[in-house]
N, C-alpha and C positions, 0 to 999 in steps of 0.2 A: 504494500500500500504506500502511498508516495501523498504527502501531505504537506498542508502549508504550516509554514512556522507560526506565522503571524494570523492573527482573526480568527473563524471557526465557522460553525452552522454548515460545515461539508464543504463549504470553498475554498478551490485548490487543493482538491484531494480524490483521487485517481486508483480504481484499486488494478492491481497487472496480474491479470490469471495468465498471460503468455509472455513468457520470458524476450518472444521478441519485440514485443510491444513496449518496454520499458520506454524505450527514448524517445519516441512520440508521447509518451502518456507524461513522461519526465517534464518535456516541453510546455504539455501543454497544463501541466499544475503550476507550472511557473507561470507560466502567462497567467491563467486564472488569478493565482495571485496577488502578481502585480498589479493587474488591472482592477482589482476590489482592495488591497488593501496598501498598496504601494509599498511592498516588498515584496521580490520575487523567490526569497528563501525556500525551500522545500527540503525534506528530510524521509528514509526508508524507513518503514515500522513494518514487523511482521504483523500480520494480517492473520489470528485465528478461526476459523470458518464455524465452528460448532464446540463456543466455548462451553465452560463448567463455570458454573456464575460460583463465585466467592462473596461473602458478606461479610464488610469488614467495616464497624460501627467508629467511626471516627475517633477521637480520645475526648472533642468537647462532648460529642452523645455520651459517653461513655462515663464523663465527669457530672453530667448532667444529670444521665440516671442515679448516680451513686448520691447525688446530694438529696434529690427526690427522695429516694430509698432512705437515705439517713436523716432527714429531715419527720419522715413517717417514725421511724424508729423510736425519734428524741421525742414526738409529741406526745404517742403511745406510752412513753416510760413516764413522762410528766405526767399524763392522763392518772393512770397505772398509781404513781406514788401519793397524786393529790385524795385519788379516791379512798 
């Protein structure tokens, strides 16, 4: 897959199922580029066709949950000791 550096939303980005196609496709991600976002940078990313989705909760989700969780915990124990 051949993609632009700069911008995004699929502009400048080209996928090459035939090896001989690279350098036309190469081309023409560059042009795309340049022409949307005024740089014609492009770069190779492997391209997985039938990925395995991974879920991997950020560290603020993951701080976020935990204060929730512990915030529940500390009211319940106040609860808990006033009663």
């Amino acid at each position: 897959m051949i993609k632009a550096t700069a911008g995004g939303g699929g502009r400048g980005m080209r996928f090459v199922h035939d090896p001989n196609d690279l350098g036309k496709l190469f081309m023409a991600a560059q042009g795309e580029a340049e022409a949307a976002f005024g740089n014609g940078g492009v770069y190779l990313e492997k391209f997985i066709e039938n990925p395995v989705t991974l879920s991997f909760k950020s560290w603020q989700t993951i701080m976020a949950m935990w204060c929730i969780w512990a915030n529940g915990i500390v009211r319940f124990s106040a609860a808990t000791k006033s009663s």
